[in-house]
Steps between C-alpha positions, in 0.01 A plus 500: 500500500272199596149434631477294778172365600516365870206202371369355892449945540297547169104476532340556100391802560615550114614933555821386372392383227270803427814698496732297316345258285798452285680428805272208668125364490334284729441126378146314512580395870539880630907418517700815409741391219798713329518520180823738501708528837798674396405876421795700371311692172189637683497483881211735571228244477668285727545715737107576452446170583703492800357814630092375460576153618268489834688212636870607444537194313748667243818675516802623228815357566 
């Protein structure tokens, strides 16, 4: 499974991040980055992040 970040979407907000930290972190310039996009071993904080992203800026495919 992959996390797919939809970039022009995403705002900073940073909930992601809060969720999945070992997934993704925001940069000095507020730009969501991903450290990991293909989750196969432990999907559940990526769907986390999905589900508090305000902006619908991420998605598993």
């Amino acid at each position: 499974m992959k996390i797919v970040l939809d970039r022009p979407r995403c705002e900073g907000h940073g909930l992601c991040e809060d969720v999945a930290p070992q997934l993704m972190h925001l940069d000095e310039d507020g730009e969501l980055v991903l450290d990991i996009e293909t989750v196969d071993n432990d999907v559940e904080p990526a769907k986390a992040a999905v589900r508090v992203c305000p902006v619908a800026a991420l998605r598993l495919a």
